[in-house]
C-alpha positions, -999 to 999 in steps of 0.1 A, spaced: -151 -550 827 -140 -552 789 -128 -586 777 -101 -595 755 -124 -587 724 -126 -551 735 -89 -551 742 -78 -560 708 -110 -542 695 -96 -507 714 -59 -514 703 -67 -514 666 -89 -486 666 -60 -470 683 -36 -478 653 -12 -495 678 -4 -525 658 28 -533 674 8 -553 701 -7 -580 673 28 -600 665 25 -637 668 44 -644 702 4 -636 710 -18 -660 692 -51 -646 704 -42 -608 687 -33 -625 655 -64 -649 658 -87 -618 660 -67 -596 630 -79 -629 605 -112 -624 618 -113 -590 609 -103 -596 573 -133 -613 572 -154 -591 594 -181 -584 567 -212 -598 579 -218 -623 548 -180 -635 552 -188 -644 590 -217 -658 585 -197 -683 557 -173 -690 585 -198 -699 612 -210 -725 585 -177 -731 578 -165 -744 611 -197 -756 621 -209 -731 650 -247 -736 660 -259 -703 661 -288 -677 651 -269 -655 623 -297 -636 611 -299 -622 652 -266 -609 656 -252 -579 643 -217 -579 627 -196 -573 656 -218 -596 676 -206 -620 655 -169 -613 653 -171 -615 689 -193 -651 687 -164 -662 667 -130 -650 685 -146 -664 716 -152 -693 697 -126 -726 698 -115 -735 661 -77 -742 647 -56 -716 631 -55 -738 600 -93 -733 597 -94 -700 597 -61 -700 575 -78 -725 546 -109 -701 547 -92 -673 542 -68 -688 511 -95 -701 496 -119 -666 492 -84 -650 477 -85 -680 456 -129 -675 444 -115 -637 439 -86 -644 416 -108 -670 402 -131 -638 389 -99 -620 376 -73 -639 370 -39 -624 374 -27 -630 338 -55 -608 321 -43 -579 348 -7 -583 338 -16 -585 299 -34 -553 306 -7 -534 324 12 -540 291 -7 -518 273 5 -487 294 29 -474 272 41 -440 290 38 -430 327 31 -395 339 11 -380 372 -13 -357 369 -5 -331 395 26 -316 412 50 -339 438 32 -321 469 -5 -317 455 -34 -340 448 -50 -339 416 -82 -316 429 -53 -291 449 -32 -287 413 -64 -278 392 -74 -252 417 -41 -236 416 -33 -237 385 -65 -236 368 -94 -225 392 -76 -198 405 -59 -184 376 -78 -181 348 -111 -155 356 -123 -161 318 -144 -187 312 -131 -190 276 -96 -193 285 -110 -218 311 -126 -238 283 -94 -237 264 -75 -252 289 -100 -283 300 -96 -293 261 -59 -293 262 -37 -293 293 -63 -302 319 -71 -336 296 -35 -338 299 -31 -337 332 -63 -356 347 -56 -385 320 -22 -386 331 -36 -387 370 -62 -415 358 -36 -439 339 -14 -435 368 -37 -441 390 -51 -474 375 -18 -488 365 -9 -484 402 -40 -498 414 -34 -528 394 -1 -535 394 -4 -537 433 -30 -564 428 -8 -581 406 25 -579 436 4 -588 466 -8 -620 451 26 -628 439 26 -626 477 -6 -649 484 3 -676 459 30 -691 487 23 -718 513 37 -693 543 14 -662 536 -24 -658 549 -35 -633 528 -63 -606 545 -78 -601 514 -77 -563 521 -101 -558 546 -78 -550 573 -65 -509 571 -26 -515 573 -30 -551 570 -22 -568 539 -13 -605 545 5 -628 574 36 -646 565 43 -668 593 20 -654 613 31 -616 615 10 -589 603 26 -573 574 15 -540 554 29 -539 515 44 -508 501 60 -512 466 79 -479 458 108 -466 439 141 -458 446 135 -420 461 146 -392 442 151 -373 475 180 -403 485 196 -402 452 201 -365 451 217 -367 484 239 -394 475 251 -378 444 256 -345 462 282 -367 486 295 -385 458 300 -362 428 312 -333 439 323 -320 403 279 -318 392 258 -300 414 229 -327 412 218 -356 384 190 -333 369 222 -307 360 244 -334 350 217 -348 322 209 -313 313 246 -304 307 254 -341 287 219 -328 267 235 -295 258 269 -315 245 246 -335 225 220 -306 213 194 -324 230 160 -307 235 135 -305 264 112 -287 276 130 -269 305 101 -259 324 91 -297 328 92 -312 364 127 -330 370 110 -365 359 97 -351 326 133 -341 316 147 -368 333 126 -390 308 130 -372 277 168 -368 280 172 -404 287 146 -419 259 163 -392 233 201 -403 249 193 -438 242 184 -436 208 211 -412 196 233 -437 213 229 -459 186 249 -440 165 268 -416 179 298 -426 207 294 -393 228 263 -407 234 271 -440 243 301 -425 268 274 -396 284 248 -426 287 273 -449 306 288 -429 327 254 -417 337 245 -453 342 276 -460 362 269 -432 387 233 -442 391 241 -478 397 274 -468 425 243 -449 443 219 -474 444 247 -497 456 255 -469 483 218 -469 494 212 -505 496 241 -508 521 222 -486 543 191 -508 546 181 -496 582 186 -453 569 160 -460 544 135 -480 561 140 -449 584 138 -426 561 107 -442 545 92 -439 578 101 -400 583 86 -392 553 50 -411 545 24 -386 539 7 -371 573 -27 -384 560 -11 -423 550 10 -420 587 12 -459 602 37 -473 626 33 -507 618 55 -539 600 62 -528 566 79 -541 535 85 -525 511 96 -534 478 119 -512 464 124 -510 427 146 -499 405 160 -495 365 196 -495 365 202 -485 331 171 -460 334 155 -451 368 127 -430 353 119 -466 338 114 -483 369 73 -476 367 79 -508 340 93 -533 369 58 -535 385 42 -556 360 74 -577 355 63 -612 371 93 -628 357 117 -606 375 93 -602 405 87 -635 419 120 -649 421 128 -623 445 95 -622 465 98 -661 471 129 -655 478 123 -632 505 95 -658 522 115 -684 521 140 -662 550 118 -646 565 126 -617 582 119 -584 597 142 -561 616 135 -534 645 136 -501 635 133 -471 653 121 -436 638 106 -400 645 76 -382 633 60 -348 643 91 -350 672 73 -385 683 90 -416 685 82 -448 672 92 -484 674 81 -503 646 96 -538 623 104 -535 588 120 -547 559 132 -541 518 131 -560 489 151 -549 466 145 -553 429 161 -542 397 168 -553 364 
């Protein structure tokens, strides 16, 4: 007969976090313990709560189980769990990150949109180039170029994340789960919420601009057009965010000088801003669409938010916003102070799901 260890045990396993909400104390009580199910963290709560038992003769999930069948407060396990995310930003402290992340002076993936890093060298390198010479060649030019453009990206997001989700922790309402929970980040008021920070997707702003501006096929055609007015170069066999970028950086400094340049750059930054408008009024069809469209390998059901950001005077800018703390918090503390999440319902691989979400919003 399993018990209601094995129940929660077999739900999380399963994925199906839609069953741990806080209208059910005991699933949320065993989600903390699992942030802390690492046998040297368990054993410091056993000492921290004061259970008499043998540590060194359990095994790890022995002990999880010792302890959810064990009768402490929430508070206890809350103050435990506050205070290691304190001893770990004690050994980095969040300033030295953010003064890192300053450094970062351009932002650029290595790979394609659909590819990982190890796919795009295969195809376009591997695969393609049967001379070891030519081979050589490229792993001294464009394939530094590209895995150093994977590896800054890469780090920058790492850390700017860290940075975010203790923006997060640092209020009175959040439990963080010091990330040993898979889809689990933190607990503000007791509900189970995985972070996603993101941008403003490229996919909804070319739809949006398709509906809107009928007389420009697409944004990408409208900058390369107001380029061409302006006898501004690029390299046209760039990804859309590489010309995107070099347009706009280029735009912006002949702008100083020159008044086409200063009408192409605002009209530009009038249409942008009318569709981000036009997208934020749908909350719900991007939650849903954020849903729809996760990677098959990253797929989760369970409560989001997301933090959306944004440049409105440069969207290919936005990368910058993540390390703003000045411009972040506000809105973050903001957003804990209402809490809030909001049923959504979405498809994927013809399933359905049933899931709660929500968006910051943040732009400049």
């Amino acid at each position: 007969m399993s018990t209601k260890f094995e129940y929660w045990d077999k739900l999380f396993k399963e994925n199906n976090l839609q069953e741990f909400k806080k209208e059910n104390p005991e699933s949320i009580k065993w989600l903390k313990i699992k942030a802390i199910s690492r046998k040297e963290l368990l054993s410091d709560f056993i000492n921290f709560i004061g259970i008499k038992t043998n540590i060194k003769g359990n095994k790890g999930n022995s002990l999880f189980k010792l302890i959810y069948e064990s009768a402490f407060s929430d508070d206890k396990i809350n103050q435990f769990l506050k205070d290691k995310h304190l001893e770990k930003i004690g050994k980095l402290p969040v300033d030295d990150v953010k003064n890192e992340l300053y450094k970062l002076e351009t932002y650029r993936w290595g790979g394609d949109q659909t590819n990982s890093l190890d796919k795009f060298i295969v195809k376009y390198y591997v695969k393609e180039f049967y001379k070891f010479e030519e081979l050589e060649s490229k792993l001294k030019t464009s394939i530094l170029y590209t895995v150093s453009g994977y590896l800054y990206n890469s780090w920058y997001n790492q850390w700017s994340s860290y940075l975010i989700e203790n923006l997060f922790c640092e209020h009175d309402s959040v439990i963080p789960a010091s990330g040993k929970i898979k889809n689990v980040d933190f607990f503000i008021n007791n509900t189970p919420v995985d972070l996603k920070v993101t941008y403003m997707p490229s996919e909804k702003i070319k739809e949006q601009w398709k509906r809107i501006y009928k007389d420009t096929t697409s944004e990408i055609s409208f900058l390369k057009s107001k380029a061409n007015e302006l006898n501004i170069t690029f390299d046209k066999k760039s990804n859309e965010t590489s010309i995107r970028g070099v347009i706009l950086s280029q735009m912006n400094d002949i702008a100083k000088s020159d008044t086409r340049a200063q009408q192409a750059l605002s009209d530009y930054q009038d249409k942008i801003r009318d569709i981000f408008k036009n997208i934020k009024k749908d909350k719900k069809g991007l939650i849903k669409w954020l849903y729809e469209n996760q990677g098959e390998m990253r797929f989760g059901a369970e409560n989001r938010l997301f933090v959306v950001l944004y440049d409105n005077k440069n969207y290919a800018e936005s990368w910058k916003l993540k390390r703003n703390i000045t411009l972040l918090s506000p809105a973050i503390n903001s957003f804990i102070n209402n809490f809030k999440l909001i049923p959504i319902e979405f498809k994927f691989k013809g399933k359905n799901y049933k899931t709660n979400s929500n968006i910051i919003f943040i732009s400049n």
